[in-house]
N, CA, C, O and CB atoms as a CASP TS submission, in Angstrom:
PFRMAT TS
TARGET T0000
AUTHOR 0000-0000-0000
METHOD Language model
MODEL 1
PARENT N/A
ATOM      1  N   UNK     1      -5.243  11.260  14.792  1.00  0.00           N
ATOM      2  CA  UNK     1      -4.733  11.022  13.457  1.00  0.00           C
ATOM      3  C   UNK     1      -5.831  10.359  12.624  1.00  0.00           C
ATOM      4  O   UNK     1      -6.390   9.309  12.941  1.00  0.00           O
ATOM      5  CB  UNK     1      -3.449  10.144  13.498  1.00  0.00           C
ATOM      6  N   UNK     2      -6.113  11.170  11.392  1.00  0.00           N
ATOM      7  CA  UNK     2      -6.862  10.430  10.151  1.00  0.00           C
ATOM      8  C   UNK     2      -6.352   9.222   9.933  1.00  0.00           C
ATOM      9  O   UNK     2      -5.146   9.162  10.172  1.00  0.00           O
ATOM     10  CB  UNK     2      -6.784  11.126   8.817  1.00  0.00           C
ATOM     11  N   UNK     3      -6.914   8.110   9.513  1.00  0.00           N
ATOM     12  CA  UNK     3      -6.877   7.200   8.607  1.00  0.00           C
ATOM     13  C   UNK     3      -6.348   7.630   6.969  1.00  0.00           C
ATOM     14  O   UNK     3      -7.213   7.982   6.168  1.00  0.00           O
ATOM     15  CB  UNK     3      -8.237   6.695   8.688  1.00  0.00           C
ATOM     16  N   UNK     4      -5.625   7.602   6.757  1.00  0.00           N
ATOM     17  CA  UNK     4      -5.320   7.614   5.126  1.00  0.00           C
ATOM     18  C   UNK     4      -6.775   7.512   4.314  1.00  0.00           C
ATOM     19  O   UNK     4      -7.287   8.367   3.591  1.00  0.00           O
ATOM     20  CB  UNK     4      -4.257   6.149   4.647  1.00  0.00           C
ATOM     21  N   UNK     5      -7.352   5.982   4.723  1.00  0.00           N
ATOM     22  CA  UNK     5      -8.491   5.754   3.529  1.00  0.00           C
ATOM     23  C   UNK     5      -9.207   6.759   3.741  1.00  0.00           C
ATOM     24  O   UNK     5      -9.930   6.942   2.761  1.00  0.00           O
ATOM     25  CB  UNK     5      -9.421   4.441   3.498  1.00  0.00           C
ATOM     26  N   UNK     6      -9.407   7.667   4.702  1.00  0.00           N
ATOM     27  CA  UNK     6     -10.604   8.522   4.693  1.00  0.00           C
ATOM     28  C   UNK     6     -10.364   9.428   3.920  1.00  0.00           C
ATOM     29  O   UNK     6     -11.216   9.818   3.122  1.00  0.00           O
ATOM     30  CB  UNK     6     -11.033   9.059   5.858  1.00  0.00           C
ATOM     31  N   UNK     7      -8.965  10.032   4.006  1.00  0.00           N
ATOM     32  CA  UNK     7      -8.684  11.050   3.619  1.00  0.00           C
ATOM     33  C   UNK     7      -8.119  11.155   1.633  1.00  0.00           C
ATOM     34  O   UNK     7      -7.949  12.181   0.974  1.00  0.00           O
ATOM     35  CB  UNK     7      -7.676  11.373   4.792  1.00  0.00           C
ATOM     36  N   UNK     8      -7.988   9.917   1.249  1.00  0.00           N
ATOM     37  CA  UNK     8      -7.198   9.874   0.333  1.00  0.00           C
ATOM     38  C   UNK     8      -8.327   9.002  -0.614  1.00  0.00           C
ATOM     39  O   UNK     8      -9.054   8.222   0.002  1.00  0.00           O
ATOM     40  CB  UNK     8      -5.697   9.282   0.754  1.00  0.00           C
ATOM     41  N   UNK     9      -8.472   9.102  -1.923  1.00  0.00           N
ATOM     42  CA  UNK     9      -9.077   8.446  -3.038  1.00  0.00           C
ATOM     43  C   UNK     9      -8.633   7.266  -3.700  1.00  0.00           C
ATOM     44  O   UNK     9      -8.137   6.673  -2.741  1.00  0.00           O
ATOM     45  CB  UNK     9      -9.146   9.233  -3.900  1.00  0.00           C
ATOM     46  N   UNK    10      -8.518   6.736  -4.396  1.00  0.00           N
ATOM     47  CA  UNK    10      -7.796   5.543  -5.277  1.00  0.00           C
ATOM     48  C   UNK    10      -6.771   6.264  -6.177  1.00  0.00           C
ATOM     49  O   UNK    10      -5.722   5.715  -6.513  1.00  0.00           O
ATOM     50  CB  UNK    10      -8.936   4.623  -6.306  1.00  0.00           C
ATOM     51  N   UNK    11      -7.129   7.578  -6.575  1.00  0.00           N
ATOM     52  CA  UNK    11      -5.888   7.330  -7.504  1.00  0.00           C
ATOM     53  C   UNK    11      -5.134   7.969  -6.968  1.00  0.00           C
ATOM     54  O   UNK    11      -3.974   7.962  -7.382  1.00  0.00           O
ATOM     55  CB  UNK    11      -5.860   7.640  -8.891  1.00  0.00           C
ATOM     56  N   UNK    12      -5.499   8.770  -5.836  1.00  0.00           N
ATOM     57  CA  UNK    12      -4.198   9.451  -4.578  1.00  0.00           C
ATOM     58  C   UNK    12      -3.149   7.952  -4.649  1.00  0.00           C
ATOM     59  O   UNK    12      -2.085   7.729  -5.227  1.00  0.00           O
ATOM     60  CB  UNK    12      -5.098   9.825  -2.271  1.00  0.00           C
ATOM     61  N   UNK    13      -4.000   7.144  -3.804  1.00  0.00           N
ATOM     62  CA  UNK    13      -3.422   5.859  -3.218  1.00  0.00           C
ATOM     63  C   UNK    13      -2.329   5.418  -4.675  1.00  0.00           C
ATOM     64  O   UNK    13      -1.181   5.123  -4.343  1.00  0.00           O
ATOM     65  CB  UNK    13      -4.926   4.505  -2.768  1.00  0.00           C
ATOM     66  N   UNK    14      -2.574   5.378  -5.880  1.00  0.00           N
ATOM     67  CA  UNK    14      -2.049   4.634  -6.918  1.00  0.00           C
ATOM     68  C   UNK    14      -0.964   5.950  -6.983  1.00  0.00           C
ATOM     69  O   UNK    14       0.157   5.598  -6.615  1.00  0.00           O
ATOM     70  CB  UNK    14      -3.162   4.135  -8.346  1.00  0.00           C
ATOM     71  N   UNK    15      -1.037   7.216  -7.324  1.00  0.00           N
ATOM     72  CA  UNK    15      -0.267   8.281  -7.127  1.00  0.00           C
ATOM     73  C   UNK    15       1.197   7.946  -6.082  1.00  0.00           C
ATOM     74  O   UNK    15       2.363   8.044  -6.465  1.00  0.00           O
ATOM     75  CB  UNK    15      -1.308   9.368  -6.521  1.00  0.00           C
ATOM     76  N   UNK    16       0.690   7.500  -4.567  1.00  0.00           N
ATOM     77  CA  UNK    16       1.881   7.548  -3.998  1.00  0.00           C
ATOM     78  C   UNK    16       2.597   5.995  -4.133  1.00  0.00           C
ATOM     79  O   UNK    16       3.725   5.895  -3.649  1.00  0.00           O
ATOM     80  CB  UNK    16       1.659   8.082  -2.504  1.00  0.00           C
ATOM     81  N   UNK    17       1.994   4.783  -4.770  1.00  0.00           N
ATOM     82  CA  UNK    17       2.699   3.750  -5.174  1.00  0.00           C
ATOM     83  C   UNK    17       3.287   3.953  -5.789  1.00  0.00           C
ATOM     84  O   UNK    17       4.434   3.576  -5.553  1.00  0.00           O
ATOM     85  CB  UNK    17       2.364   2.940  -5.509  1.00  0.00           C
ATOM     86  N   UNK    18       3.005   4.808  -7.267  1.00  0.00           N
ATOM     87  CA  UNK    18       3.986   5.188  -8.323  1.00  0.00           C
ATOM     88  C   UNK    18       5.072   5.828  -7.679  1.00  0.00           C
ATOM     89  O   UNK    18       6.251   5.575  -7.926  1.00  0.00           O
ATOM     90  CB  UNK    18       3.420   6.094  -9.397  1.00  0.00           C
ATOM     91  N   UNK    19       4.654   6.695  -6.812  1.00  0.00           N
ATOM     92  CA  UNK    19       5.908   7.822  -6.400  1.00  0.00           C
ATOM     93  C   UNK    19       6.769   7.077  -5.490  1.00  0.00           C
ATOM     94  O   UNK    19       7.702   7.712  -5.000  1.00  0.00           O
ATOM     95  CB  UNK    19       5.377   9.323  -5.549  1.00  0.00           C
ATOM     96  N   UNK    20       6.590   5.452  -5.067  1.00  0.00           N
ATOM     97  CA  UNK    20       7.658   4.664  -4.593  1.00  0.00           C
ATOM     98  C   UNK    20       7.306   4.504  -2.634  1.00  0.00           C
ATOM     99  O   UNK    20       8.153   4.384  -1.748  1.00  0.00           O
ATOM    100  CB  UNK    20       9.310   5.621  -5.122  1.00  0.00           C
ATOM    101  N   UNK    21       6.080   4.551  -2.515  1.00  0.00           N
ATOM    102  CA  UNK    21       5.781   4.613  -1.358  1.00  0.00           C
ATOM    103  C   UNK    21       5.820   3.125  -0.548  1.00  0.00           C
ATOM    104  O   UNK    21       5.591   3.261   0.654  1.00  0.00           O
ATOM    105  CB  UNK    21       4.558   5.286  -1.396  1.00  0.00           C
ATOM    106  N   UNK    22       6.019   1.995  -0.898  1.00  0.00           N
ATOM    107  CA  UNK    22       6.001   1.096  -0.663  1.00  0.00           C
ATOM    108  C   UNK    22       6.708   0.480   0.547  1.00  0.00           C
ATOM    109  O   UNK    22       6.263   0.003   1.591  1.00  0.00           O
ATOM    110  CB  UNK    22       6.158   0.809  -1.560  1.00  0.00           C
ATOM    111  N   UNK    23       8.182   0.672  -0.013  1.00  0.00           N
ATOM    112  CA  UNK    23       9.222   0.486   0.183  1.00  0.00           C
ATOM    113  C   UNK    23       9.455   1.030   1.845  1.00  0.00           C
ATOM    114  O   UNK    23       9.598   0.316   2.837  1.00  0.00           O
ATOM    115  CB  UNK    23       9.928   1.066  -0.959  1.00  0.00           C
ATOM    116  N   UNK    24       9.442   2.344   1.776  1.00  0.00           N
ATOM    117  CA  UNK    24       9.126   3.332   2.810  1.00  0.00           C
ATOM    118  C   UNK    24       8.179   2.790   4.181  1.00  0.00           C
ATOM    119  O   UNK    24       8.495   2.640   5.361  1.00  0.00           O
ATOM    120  CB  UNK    24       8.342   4.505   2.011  1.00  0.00           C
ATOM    121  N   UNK    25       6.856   2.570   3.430  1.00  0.00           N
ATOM    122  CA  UNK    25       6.165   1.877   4.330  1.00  0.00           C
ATOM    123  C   UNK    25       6.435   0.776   5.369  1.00  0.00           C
ATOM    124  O   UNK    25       6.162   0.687   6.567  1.00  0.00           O
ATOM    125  CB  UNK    25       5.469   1.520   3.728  1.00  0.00           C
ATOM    126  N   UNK    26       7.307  -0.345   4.165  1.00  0.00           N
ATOM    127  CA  UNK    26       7.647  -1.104   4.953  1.00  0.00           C
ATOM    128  C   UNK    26       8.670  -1.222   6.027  1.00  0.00           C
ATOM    129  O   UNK    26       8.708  -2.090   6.900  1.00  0.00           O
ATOM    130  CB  UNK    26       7.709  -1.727   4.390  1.00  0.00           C
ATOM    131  N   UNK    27       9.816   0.156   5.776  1.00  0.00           N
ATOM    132  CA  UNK    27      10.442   0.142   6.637  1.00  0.00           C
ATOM    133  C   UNK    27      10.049   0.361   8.256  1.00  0.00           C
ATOM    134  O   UNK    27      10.470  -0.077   9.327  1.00  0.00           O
ATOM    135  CB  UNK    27      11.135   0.804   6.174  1.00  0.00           C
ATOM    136  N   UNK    28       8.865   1.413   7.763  1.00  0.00           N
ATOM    137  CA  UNK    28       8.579   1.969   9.221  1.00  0.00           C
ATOM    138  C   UNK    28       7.651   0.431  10.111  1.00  0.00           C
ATOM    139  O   UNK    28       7.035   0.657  11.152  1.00  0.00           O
ATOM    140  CB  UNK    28       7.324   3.756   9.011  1.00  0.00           C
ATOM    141  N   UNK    29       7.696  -0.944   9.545  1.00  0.00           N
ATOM    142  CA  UNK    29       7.200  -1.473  10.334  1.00  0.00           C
ATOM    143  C   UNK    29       8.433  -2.161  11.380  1.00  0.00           C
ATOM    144  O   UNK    29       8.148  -2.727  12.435  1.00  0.00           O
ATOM    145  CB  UNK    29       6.258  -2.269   9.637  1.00  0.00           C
ATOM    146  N   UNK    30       9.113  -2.078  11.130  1.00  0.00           N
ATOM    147  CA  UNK    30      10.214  -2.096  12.565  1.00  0.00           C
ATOM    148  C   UNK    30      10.628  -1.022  13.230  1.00  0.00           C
ATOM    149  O   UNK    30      11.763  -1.044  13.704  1.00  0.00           O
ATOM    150  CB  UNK    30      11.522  -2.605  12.326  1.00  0.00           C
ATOM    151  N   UNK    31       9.717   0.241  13.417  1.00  0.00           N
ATOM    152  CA  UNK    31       9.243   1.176  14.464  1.00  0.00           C
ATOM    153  C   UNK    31       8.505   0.608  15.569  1.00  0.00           C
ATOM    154  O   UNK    31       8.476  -0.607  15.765  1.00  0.00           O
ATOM    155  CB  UNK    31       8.424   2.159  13.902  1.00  0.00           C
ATOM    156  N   UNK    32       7.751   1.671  16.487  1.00  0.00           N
ATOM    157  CA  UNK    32       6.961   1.382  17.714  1.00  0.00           C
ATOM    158  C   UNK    32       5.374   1.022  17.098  1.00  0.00           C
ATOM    159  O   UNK    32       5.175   1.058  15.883  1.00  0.00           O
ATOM    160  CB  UNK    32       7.008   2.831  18.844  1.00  0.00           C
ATOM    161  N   UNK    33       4.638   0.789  17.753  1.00  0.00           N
ATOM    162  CA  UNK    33       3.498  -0.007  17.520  1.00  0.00           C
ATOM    163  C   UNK    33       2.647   1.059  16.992  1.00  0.00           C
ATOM    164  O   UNK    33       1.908   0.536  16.157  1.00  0.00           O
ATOM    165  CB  UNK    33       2.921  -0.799  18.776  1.00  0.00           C
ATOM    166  N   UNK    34       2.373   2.485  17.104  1.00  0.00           N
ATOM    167  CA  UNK    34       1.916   3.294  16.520  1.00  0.00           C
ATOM    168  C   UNK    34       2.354   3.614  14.919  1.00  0.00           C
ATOM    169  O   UNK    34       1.649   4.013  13.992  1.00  0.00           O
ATOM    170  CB  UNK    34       2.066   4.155  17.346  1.00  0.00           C
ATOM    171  N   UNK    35       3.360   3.384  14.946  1.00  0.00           N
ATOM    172  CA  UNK    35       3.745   3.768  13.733  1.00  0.00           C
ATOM    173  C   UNK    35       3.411   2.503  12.588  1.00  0.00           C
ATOM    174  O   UNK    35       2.840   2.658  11.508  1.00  0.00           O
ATOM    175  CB  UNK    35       5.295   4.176  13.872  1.00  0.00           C
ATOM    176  N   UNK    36       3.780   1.608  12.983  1.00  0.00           N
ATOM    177  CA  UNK    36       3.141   0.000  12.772  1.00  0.00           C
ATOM    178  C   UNK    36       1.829  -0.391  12.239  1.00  0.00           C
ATOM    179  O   UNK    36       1.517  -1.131  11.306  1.00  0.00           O
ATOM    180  CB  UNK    36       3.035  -0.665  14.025  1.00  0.00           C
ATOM    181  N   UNK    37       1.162   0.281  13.053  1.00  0.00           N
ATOM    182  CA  UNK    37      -0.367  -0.048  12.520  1.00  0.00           C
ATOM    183  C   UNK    37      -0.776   1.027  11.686  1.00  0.00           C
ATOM    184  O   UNK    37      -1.938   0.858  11.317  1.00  0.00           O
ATOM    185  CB  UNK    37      -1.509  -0.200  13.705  1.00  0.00           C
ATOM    186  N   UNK    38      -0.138   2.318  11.143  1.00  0.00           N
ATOM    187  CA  UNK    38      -0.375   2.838  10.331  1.00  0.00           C
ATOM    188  C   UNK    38       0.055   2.770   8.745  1.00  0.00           C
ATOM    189  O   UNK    38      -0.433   2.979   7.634  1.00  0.00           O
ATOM    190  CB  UNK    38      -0.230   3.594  10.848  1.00  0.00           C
ATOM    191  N   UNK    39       1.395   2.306   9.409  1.00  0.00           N
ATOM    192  CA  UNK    39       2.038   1.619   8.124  1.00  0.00           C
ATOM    193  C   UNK    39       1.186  -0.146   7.419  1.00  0.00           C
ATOM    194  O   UNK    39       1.118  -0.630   6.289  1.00  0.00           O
ATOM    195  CB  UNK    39       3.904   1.281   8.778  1.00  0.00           C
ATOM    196  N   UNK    40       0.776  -0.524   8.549  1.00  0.00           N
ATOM    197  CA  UNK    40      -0.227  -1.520   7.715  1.00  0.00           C
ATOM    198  C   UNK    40      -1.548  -0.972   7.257  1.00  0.00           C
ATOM    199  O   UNK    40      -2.193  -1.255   6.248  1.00  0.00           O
ATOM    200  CB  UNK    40      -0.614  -2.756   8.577  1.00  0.00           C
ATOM    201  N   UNK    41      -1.773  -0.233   8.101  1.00  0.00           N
ATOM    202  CA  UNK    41      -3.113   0.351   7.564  1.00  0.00           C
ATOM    203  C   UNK    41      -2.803   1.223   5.700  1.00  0.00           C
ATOM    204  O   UNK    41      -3.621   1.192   4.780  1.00  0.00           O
ATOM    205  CB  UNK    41      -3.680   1.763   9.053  1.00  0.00           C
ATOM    206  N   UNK    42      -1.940   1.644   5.674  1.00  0.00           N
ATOM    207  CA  UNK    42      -1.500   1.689   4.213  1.00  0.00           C
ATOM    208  C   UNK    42      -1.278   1.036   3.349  1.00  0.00           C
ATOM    209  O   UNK    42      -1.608   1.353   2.206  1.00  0.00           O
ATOM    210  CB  UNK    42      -0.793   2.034   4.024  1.00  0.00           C
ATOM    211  N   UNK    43      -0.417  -0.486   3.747  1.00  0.00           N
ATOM    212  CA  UNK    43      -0.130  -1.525   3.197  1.00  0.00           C
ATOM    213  C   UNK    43      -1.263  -1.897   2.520  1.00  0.00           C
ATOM    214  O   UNK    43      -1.138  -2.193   1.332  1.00  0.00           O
ATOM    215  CB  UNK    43       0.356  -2.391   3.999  1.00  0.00           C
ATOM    216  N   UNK    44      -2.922  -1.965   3.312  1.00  0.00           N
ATOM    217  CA  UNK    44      -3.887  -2.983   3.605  1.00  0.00           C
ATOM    218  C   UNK    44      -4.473  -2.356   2.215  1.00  0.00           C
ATOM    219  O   UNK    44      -4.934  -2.874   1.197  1.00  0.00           O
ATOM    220  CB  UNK    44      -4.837  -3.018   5.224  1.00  0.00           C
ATOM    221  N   UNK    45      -4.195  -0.673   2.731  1.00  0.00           N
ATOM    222  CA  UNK    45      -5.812  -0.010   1.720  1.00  0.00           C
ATOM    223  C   UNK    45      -4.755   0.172  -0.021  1.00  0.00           C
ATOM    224  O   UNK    45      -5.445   0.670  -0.910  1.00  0.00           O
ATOM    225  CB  UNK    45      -6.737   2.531   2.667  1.00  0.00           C
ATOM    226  N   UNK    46      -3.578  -0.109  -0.366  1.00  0.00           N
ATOM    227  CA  UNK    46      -2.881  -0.438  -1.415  1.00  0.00           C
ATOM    228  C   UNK    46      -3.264  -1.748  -2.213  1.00  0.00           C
ATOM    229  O   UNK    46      -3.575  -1.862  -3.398  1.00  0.00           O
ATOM    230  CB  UNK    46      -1.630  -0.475  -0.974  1.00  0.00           C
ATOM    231  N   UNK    47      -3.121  -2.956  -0.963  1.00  0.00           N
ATOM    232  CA  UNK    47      -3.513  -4.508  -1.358  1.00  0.00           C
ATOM    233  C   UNK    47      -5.198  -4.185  -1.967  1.00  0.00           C
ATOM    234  O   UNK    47      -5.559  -4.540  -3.089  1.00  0.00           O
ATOM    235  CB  UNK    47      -3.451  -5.814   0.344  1.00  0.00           C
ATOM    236  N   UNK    48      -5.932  -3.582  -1.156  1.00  0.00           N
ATOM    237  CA  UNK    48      -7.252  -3.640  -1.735  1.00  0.00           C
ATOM    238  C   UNK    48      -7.226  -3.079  -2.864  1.00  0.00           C
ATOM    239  O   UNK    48      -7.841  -3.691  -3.737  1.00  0.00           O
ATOM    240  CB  UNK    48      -8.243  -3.099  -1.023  1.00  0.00           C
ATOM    241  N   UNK    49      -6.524  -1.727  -3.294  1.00  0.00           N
ATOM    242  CA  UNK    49      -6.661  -1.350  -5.090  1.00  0.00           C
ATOM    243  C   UNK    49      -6.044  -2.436  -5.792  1.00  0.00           C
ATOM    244  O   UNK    49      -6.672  -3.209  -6.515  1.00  0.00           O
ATOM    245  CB  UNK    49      -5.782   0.154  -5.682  1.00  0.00           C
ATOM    246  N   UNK    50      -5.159  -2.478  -5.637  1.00  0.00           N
ATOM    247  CA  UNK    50      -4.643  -3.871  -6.818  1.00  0.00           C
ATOM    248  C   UNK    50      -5.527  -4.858  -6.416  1.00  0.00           C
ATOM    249  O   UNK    50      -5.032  -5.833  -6.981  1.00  0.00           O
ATOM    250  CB  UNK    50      -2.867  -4.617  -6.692  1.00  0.00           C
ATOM    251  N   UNK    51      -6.741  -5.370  -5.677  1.00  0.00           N
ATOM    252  CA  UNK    51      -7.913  -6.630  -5.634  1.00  0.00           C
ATOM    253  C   UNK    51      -8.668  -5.630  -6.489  1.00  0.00           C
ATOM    254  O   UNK    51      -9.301  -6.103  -7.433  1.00  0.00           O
ATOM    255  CB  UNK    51      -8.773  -7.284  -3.910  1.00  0.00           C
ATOM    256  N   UNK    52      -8.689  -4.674  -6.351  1.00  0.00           N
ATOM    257  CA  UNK    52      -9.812  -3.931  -7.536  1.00  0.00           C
ATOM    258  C   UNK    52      -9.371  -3.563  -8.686  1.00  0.00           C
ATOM    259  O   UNK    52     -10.229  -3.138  -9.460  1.00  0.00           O
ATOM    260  CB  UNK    52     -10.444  -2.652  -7.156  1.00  0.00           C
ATOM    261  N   UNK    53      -8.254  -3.593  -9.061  1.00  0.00           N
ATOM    262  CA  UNK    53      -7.696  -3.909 -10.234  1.00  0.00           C
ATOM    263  C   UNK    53      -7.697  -4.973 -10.877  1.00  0.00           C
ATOM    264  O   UNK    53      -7.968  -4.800 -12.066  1.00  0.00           O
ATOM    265  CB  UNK    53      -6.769  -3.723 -10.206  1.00  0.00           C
ATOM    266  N   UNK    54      -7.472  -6.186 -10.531  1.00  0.00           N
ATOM    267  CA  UNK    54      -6.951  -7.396 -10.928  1.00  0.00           C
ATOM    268  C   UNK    54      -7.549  -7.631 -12.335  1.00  0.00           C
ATOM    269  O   UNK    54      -7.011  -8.461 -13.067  1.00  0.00           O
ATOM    270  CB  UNK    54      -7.269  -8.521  -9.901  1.00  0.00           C
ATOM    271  N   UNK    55      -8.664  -6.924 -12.760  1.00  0.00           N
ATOM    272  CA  UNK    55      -9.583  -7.445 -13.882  1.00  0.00           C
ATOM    273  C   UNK    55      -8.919  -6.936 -15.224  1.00  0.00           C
ATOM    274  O   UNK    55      -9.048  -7.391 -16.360  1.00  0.00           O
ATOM    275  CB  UNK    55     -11.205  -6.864 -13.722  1.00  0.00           C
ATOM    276  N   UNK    56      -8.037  -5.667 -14.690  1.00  0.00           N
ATOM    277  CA  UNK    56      -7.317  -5.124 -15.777  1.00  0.00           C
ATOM    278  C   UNK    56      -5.733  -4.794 -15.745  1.00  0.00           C
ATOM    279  O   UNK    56      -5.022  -3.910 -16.223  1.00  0.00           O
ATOM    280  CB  UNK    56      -7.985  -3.977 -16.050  1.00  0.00           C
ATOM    281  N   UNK    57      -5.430  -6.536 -14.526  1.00  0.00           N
ATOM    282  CA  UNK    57      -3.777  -7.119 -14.863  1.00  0.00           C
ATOM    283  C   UNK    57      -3.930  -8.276 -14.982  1.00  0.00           C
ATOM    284  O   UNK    57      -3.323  -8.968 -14.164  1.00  0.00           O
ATOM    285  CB  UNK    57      -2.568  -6.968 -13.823  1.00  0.00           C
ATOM    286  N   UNK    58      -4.717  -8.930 -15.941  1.00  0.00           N
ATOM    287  CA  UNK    58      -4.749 -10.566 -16.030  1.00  0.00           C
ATOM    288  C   UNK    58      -4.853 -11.228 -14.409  1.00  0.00           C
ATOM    289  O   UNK    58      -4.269 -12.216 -13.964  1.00  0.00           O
ATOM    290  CB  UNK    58      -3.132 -11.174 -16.871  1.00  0.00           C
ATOM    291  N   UNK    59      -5.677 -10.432 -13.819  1.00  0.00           N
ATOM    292  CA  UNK    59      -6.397 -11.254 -12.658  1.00  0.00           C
ATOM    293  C   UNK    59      -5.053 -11.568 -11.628  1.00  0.00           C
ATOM    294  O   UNK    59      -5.063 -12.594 -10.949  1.00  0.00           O
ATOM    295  CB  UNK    59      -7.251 -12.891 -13.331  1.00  0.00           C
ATOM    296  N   UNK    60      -3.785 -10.515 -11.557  1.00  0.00           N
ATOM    297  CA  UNK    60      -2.977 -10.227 -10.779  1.00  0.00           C
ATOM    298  C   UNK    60      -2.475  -9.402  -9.981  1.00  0.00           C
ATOM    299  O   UNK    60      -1.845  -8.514 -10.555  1.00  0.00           O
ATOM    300  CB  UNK    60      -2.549 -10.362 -11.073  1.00  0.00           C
ATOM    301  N   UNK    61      -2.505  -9.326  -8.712  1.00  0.00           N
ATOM    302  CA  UNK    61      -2.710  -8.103  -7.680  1.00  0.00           C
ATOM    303  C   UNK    61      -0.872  -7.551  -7.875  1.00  0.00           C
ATOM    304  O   UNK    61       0.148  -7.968  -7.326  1.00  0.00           O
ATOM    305  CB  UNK    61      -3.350  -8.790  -5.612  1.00  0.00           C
ATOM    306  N   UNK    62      -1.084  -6.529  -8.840  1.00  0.00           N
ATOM    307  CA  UNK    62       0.352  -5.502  -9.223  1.00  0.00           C
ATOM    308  C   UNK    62       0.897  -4.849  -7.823  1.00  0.00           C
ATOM    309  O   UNK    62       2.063  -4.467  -7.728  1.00  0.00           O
ATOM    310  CB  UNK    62      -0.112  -3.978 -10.418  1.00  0.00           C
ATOM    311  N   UNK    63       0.156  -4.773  -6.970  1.00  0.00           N
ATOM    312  CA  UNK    63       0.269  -3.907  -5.721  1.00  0.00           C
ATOM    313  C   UNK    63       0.719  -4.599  -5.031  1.00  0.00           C
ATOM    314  O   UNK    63       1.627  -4.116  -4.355  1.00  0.00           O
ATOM    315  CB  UNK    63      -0.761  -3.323  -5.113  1.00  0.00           C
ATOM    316  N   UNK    64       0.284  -6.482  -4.723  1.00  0.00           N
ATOM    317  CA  UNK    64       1.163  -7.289  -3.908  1.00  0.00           C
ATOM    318  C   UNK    64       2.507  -7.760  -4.299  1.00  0.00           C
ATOM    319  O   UNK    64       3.410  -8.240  -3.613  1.00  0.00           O
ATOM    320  CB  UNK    64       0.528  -8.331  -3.623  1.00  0.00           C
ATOM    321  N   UNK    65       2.412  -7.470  -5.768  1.00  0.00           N
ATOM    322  CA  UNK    65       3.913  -8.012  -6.346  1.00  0.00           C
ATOM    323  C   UNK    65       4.876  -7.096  -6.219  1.00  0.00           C
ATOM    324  O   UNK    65       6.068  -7.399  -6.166  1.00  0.00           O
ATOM    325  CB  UNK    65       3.976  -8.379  -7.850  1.00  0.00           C
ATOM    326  N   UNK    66       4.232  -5.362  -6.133  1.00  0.00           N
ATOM    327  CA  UNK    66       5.484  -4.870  -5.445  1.00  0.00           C
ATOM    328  C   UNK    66       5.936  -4.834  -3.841  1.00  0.00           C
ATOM    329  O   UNK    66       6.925  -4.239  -3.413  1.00  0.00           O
ATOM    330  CB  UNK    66       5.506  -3.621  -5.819  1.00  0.00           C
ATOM    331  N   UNK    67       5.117  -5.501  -3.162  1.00  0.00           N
ATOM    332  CA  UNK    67       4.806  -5.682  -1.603  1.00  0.00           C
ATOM    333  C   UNK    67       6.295  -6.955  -2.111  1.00  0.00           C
ATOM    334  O   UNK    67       7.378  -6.370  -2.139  1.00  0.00           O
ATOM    335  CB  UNK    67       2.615  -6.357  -0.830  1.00  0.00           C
ATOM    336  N   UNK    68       6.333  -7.659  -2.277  1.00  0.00           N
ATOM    337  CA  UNK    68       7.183  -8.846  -2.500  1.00  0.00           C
ATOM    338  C   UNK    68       8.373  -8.776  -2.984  1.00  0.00           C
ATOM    339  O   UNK    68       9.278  -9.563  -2.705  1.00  0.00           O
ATOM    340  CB  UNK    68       6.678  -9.642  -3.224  1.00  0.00           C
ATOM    341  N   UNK    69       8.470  -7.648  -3.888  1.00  0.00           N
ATOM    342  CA  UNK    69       9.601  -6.630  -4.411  1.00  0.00           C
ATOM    343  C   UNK    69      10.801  -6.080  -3.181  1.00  0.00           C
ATOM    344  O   UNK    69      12.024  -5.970  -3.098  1.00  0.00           O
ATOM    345  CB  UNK    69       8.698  -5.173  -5.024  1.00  0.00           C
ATOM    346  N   UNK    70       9.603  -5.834  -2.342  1.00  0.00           N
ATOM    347  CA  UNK    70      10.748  -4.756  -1.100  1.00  0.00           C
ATOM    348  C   UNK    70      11.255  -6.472  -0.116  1.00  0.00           C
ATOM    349  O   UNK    70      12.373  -6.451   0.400  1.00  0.00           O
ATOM    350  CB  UNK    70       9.263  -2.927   0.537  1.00  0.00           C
ATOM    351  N   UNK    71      10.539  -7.576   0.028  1.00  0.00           N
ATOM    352  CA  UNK    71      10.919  -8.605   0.280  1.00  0.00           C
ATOM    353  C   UNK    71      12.303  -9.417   0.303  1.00  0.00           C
ATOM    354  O   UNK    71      12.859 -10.126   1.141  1.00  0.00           O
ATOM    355  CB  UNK    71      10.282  -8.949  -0.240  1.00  0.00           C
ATOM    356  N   UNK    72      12.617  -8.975  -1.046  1.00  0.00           N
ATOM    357  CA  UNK    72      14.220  -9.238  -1.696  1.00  0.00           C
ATOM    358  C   UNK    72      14.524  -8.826  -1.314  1.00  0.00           C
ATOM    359  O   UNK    72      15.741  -8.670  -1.419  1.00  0.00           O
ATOM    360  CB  UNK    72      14.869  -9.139  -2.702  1.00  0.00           C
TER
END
């Protein structure tokens, strides 16, 4: 299995946040351990676009605030 980051660009990655991928993700981390580390490995390379964003959301990672969203 590919890695996502290899396979996918930034605005792929921003593409499937919009399309509500988040949420999803997080469910599959109370799966088996394979499924787990892929679902963070998505989580991770999301958190890093919103750190490369931050300059153009008032220096706020939009990507962790919807990470915190599925939290509630």
């Amino acid at each position: 299995m590919l890695p996502l980051d290899k396979m996918l660009n930034k605005s792929d990655f921003l593409y499937l946040v919009n399309a509500g991928c988040i949420k999803p993700l997080c469910d599959f981390l109370e799966q088996d351990t394979k499924i787990v580390q892929v679902a963070l490995d998505g989580l991770d390379n999301i958190l890093k676009i919103g750190e490369s964003e931050k300059e153009q959301t008032n220096n706020i990672n939009e990507m962790a605030n919807q990470i915190k969203c599925v939290e509630d």
